[in-house]
TORLUM-880747 format. One record per residue (C-alpha): residue number from 1; residue in three letters; x, z negated, y. Coordinates in nm, 2 decimals, padded with zeros to 4 digits. Each point is the difference from the previous one (the first is absolute). Layout:
N
+-----+--------+--------+--------+--------+
! num ! residu !      x !      z !      y !
+-----+--------+--------+--------+--------+
! NUM !    Ala !      X !      Z !      Y !
...
+-----+--------+--------+--------+--------+
***
This chain:
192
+-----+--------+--------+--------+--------+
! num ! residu !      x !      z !      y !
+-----+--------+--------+--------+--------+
!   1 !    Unk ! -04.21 ! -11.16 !  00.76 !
!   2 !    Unk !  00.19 !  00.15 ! -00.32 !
!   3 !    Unk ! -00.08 !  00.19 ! -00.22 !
!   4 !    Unk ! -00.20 ! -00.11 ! -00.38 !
!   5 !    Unk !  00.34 !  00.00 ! -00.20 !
!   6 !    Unk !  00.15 ! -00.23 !  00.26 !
!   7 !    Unk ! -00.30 ! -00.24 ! -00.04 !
!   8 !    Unk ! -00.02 !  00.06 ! -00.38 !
!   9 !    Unk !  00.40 ! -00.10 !  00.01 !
!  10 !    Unk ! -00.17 ! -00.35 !  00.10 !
!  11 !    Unk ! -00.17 ! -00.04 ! -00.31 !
!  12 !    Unk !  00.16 ! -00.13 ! -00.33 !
!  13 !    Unk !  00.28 !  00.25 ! -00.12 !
!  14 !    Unk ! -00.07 ! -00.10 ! -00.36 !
!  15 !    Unk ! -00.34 !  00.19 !  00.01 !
!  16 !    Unk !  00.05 !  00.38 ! -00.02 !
!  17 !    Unk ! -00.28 !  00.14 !  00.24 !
!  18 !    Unk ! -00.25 !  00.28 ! -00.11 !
!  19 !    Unk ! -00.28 ! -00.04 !  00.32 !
!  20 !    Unk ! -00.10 ! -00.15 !  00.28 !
!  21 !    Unk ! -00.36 !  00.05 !  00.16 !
!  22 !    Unk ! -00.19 ! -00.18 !  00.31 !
!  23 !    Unk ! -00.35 ! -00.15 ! -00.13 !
!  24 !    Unk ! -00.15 !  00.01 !  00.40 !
!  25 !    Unk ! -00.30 ! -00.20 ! -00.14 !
!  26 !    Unk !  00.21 ! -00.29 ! -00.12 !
!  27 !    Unk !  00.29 !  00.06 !  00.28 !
!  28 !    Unk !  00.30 ! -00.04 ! -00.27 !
!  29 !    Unk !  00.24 !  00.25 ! -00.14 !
!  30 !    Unk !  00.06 !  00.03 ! -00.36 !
!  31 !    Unk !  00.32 !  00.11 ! -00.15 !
!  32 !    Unk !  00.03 !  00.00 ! -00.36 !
!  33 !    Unk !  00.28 !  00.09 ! -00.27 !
!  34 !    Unk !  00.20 ! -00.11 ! -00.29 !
!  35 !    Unk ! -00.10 ! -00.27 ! -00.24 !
!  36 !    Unk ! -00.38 ! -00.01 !  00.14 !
!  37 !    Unk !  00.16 ! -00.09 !  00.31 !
!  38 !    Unk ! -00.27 !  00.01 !  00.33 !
!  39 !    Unk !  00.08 ! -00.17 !  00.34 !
!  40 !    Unk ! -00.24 ! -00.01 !  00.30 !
!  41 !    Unk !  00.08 ! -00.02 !  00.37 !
!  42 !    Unk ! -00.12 !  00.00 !  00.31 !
!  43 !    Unk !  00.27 !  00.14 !  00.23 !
!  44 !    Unk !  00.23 !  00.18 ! -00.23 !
!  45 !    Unk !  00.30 ! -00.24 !  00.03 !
!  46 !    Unk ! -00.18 ! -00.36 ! -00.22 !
!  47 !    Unk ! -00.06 !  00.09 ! -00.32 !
!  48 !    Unk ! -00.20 ! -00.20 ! -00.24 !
!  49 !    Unk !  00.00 !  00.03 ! -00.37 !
!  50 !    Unk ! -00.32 !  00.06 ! -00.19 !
!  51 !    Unk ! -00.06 ! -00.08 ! -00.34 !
!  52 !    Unk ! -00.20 !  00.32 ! -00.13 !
!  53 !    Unk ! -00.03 ! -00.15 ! -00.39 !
!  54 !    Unk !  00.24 !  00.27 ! -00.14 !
!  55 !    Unk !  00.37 !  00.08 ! -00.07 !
!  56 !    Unk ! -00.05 !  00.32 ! -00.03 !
!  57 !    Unk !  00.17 !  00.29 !  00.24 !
!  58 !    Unk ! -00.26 !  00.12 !  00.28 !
!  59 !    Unk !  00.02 !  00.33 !  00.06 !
!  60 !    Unk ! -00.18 !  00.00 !  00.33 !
!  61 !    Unk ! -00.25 ! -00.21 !  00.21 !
!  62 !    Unk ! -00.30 !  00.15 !  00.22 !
!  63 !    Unk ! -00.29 ! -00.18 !  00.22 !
!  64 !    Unk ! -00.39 !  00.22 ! -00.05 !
!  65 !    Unk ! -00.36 ! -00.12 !  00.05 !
!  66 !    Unk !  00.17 ! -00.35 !  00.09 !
!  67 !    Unk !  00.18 ! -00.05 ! -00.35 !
!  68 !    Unk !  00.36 ! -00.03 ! -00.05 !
!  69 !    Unk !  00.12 !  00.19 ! -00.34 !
!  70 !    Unk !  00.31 !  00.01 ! -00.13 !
!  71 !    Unk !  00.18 !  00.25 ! -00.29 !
!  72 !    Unk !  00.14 ! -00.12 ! -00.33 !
!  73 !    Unk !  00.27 !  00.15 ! -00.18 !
!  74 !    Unk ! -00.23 ! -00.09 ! -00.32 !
!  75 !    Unk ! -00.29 !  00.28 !  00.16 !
!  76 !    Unk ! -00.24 ! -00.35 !  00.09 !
!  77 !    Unk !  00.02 ! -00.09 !  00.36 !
!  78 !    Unk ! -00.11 ! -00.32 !  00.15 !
!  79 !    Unk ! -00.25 ! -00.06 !  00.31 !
!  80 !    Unk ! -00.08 ! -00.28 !  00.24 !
!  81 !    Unk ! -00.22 !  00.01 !  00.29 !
!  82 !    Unk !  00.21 ! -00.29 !  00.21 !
!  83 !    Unk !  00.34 !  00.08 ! -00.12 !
!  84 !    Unk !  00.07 ! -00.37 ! -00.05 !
!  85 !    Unk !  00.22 ! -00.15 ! -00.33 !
!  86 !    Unk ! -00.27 ! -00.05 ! -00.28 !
!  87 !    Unk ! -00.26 !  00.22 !  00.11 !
!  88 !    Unk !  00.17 !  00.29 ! -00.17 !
!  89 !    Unk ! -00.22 !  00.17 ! -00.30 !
!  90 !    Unk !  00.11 !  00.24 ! -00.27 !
!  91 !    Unk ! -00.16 !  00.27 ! -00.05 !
!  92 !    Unk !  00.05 !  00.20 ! -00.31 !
!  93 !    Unk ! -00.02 !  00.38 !  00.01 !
!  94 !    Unk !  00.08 !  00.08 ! -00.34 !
!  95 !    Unk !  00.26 !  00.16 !  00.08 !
!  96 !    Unk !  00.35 ! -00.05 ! -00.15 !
!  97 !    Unk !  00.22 !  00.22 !  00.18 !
!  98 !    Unk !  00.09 ! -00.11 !  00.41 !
!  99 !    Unk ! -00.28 ! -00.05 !  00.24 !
! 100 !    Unk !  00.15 !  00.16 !  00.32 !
! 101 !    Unk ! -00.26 !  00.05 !  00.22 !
! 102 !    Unk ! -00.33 ! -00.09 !  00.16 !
! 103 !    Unk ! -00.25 !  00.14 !  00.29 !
! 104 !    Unk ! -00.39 ! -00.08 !  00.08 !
! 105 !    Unk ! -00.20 !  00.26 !  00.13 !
! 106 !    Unk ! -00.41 !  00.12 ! -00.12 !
! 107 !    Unk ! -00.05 ! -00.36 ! -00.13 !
! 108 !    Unk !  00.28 !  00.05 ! -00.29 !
! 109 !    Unk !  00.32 ! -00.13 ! -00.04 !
! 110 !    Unk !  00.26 !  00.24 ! -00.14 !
! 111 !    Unk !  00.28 ! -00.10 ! -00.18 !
! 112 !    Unk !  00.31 !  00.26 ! -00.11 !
! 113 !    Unk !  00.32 ! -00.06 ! -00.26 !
! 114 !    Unk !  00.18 !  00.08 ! -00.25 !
! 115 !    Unk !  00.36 !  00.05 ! -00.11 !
! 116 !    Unk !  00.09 !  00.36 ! -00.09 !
! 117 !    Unk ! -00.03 !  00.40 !  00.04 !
! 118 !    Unk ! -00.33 ! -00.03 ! -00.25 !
! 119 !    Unk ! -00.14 ! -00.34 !  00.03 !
! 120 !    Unk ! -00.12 !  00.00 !  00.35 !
! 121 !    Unk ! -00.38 ! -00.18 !  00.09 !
! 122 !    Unk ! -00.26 ! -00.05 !  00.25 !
! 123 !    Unk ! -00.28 ! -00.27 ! -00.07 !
! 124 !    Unk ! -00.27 ! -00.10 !  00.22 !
! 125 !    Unk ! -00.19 ! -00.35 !  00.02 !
! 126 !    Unk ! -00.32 ! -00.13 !  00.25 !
! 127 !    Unk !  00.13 ! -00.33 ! -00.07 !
! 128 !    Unk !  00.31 ! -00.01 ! -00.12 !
! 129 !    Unk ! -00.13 ! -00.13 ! -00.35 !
! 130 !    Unk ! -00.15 !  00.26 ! -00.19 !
! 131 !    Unk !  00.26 !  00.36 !  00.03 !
! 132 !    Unk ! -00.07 !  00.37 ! -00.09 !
! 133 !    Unk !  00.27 !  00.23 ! -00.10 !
! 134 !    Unk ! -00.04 !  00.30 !  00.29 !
! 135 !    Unk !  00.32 !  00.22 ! -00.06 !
! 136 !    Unk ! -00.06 !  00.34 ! -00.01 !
! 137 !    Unk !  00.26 !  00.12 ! -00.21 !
! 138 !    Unk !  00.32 ! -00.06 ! -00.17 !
! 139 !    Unk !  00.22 ! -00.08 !  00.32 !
! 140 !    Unk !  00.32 ! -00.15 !  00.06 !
! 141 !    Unk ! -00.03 ! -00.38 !  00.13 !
! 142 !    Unk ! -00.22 ! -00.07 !  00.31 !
! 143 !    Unk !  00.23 ! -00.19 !  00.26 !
! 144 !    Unk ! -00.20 ! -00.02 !  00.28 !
! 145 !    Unk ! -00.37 !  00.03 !  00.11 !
! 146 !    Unk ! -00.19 ! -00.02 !  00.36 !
! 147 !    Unk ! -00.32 !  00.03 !  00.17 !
! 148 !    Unk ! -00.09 !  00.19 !  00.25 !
! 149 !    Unk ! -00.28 !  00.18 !  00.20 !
! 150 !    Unk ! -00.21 !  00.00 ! -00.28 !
! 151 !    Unk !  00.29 !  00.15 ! -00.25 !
! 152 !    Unk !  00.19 ! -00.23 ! -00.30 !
! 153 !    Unk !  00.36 !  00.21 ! -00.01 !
! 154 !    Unk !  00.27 ! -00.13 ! -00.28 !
! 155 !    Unk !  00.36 !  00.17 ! -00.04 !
! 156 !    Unk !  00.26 ! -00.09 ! -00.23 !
! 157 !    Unk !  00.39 ! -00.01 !  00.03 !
! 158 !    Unk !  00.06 !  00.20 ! -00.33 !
! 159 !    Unk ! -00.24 !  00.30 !  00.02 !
! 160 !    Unk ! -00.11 !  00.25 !  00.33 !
! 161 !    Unk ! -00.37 ! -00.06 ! -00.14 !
! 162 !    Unk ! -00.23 ! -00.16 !  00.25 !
! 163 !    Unk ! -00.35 ! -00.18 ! -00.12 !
! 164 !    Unk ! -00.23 !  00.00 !  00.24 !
! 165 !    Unk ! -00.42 ! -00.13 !  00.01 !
! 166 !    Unk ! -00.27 ! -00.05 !  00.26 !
! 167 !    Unk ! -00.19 ! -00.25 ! -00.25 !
! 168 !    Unk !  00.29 ! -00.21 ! -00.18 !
! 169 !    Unk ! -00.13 !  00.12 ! -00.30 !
! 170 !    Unk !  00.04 !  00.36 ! -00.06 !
! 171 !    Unk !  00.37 !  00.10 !  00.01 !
! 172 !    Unk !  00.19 !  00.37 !  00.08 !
! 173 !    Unk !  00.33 !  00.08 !  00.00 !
! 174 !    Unk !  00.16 !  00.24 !  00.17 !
! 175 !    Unk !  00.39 !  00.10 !  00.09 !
! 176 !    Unk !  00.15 ! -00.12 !  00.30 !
! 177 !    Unk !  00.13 !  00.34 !  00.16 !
! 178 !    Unk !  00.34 ! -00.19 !  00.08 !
! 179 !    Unk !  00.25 !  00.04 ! -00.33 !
! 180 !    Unk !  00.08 ! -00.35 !  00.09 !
! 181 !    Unk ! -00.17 ! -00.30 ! -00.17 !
! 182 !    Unk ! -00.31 ! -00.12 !  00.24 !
! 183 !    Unk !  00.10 ! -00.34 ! -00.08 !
! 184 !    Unk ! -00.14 ! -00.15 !  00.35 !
! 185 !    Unk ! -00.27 !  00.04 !  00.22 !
! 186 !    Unk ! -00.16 ! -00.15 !  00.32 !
! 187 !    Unk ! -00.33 !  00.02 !  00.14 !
! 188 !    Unk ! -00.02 ! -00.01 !  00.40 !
! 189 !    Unk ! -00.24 !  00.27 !  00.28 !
! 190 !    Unk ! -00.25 !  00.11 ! -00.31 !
! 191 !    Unk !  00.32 !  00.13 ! -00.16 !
! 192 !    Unk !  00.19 ! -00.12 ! -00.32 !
+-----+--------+--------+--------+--------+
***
């Protein structure tokens, strides 16, 4: 075996890649990019291309509560439950700045964006139809967001502040102690 970028060098070098997740219940990979660009494969070296209904950049692509959900530069994203071309559905967030993000956890999904040192967001949706604004305060933007052990944690790569909530909807930020940016996280042993 090799490691992902050696099987992501398989895939068409016209599509700049963003993300790749594993959706266990469907058995497929997902890699998504450039130019709405999302290709699905079983084994890491076929890829197949999937029309996802939009030309628009993905930011990222993540698999919760057996739903695929992709990241617009626009701040929609776009879902599908199978993965397969035309079963792709915009969802509109009202947001206009880029969607970056996306976790499930407490029966909410939570979606994070924006673009600058003040414009940062967290929203949060049951259904990923009707979205509430949850961002606690003026932040820079929200680059990434998981779930884990009961705890939503998003961190940005232009700020040291931290948002953090056991609900989805109530929001605190705090200062990462590091003077670096906190710009990724994981989540693995109870520990992010």
């Amino acid at each position: 075996s090799g490691s992902l970028a050696f099987y992501l060098h398989q895939a068409p070098t016209s599509v700049n890649f963003t993300g790749i997740v594993y959706a266990g219940t469907l058995s497929k990979y997902f890699a998504a990019g450039s130019n709405g660009a999302i290709y699905s494969s079983t084994d890491l070296e076929t890829w197949t291309s999937i029309s996802s209904g939009t030309t628009e950049f993905i930011n990222s692509i993540s698999f919760f509560n057996n739903t695929l959900v992709a990241t617009l530069a626009n701040g929609n994203v776009i879902s599908s439950t199978s993965g397969l071309s035309g079963t792709w559905s915009l969802r509109t967030t009202g947001k206009t700045t880029p969607s970056r993000s996306v976790a499930y956890g407490e029966g909410l999904w939570i979606v994070v964006g924006g673009s600058n040192q003040t414009d940062g967001w967290i929203i949060s949706s049951p259904d990923l139809t009707s979205w509430t604004s949850r961002t606690p305060t003026t932040m820079a933007v929200r680059n990434k967001v998981y779930y884990g052990n009961g705890v939503f944690v998003s961190c940005s790569f232009l700020d040291t502040k931290i948002a953090v909530s056991p609900s989805g909807t109530s929001w605190t930020s705090t200062t990462h102690p590091s003077a670096d940016y906190a710009c990724y996280l994981s989540y693995a042993n109870d520990l992010f």
